[in-house]
C-alpha positions in Angstrom: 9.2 11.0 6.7 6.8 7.9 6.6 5.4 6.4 3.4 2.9 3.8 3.6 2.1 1.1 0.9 -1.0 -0.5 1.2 -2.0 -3.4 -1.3 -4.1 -6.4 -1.9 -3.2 -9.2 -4.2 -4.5 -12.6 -5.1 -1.3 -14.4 -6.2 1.4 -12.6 -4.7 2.5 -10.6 -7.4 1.4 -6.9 -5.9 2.7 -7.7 -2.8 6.5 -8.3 -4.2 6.1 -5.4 -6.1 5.1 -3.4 -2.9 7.8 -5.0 -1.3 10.2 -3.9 -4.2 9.0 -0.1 -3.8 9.6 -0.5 -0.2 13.0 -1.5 -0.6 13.9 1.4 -2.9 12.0 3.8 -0.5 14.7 2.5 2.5 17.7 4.0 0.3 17.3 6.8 2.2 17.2 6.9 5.9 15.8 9.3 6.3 12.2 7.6 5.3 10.5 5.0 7.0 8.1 2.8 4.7 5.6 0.0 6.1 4.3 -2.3 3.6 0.3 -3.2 4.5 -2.2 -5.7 3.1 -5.4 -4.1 2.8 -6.9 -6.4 5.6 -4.4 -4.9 7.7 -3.7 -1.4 7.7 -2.6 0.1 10.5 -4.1 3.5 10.9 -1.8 5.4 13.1 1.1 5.0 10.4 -0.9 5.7 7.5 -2.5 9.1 9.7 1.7 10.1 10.0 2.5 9.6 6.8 3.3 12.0 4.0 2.9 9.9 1.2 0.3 7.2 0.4 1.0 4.2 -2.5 -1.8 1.7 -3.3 -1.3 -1.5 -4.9 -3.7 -3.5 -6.7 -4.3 -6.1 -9.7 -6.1 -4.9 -12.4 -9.6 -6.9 -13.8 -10.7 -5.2 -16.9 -9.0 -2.2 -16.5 -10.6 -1.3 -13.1 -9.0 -1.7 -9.9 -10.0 -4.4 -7.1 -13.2 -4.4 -5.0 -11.3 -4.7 -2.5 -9.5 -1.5 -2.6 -12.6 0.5 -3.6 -14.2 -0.5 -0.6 -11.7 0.4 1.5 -11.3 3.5 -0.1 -15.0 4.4 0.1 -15.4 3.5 3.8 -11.9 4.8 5.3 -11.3 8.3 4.5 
């Protein structure tokens, strides 16, 4: 099974939490997980998996631009 994690982050601090989801995803080997800044998704792994995670800091209780717009233009 494939899981993707796609994130953006400003200082860092998504993407080691991504990273740390990742990690615990890989227990199993029987799932393959590919960690993905929002600028660089790659499509074909995202279209296989079965599960989708999105990681993004938080400005006044609303989610990044940045993942809005992706979300908006990529589905």
């Amino acid at each position: 099974m494939k899981l993707s994690i796609i994130y953006h982050t400003e200082s860092k601090n998504t993407q080691k939490v991504a990273e740390l989801i990742a990690d615990g995803a890989r227990i199993s080997d029987e799932i393959e997980v590919k960690c993905m800044p929002i600028e660089d998704v790659d499509r074909d792994f995202l279209d296989a998996s079965k599960a989708v995670f999105f990681g993004t800091p938080v400005y006044c209780g609303m989610y990044s631009w940045q993942i809005k717009k992706w979300l908006y233009t990529n589905n």
